[in-house]
Steps between C-alpha positions, in 0.01 A plus 500: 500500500535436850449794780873455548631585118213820498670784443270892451567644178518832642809508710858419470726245661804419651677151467498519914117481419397825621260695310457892449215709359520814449196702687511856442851680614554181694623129455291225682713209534426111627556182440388249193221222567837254417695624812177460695478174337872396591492644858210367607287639820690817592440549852738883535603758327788719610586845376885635458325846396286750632315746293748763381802295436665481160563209360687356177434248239545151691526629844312263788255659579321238756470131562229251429485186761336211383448183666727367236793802491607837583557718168605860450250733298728689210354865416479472127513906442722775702328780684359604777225256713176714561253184634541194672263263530357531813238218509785215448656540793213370722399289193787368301249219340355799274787413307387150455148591459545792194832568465389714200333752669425492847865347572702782371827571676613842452472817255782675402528851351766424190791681503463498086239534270453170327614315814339222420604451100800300572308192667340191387131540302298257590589281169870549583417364917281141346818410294721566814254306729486257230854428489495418906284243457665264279 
């Protein structure tokens, strides 16, 4: 399996290929090792939200420049957005480095209980990244 098909077992997905974890009362969402993978360096990160806003299933959220493209960055639950990650606006390439962890994007206090149920498991987000690659 290459670093670019990885997906964590212990989030959910989007086909946009954002992921979200529940953490608590909150959502931490970012983006999959295969959009890092397609986008290449990512060299800014640009936030349509500040903490507080609401937001709804597939709003923008922020954009990701790459050297290759500019993409939008889809929240995956609605709800309210208590963090941002601070440390990626002076250092975007965290994203590149461990987009896992240290490259998360945004938390987001779900409007719903079970915000996250209606997503991709990670079995569900391999087929789907499977099927882009043929």
């Amino acid at each position: 399996m290459s670093e670019a098909t990885h997906v964590k077992e212990d989030r959910r997905y989007t086909k946009e290929h954002e992921w979200a974890q529940e953490s608590g009362a909150e959502v931490v969402v970012g983006i999959t090792a295969f959009a890092v993978d397609q986008l290449g360096d990512i060299t800014l990160l640009n936030w349509d939200v500040k903490v507080g806003d609401a937001v709804e299933v597939g709003q923008v959220f922020g954009t990701i420049e790459s050297v290759k493209t500019l993409s939008d960055l889809f929240a995956p639950v609605a709800g309210k957005v208590t963090r941002i990650n601070p440390d990626l606006e002076k250092a975007p390439e965290r994203v590149n480095e461990d987009c896992w962890t240290r490259g998360w994007m945004v938390a987001i206090a779900p409007s719903t209980a079970g915000a996250t149920a209606g997503l991709l498991d990670a079995a569900a987000y391999r087929e789907h990244i499977a099927s882009l690659e043929h």
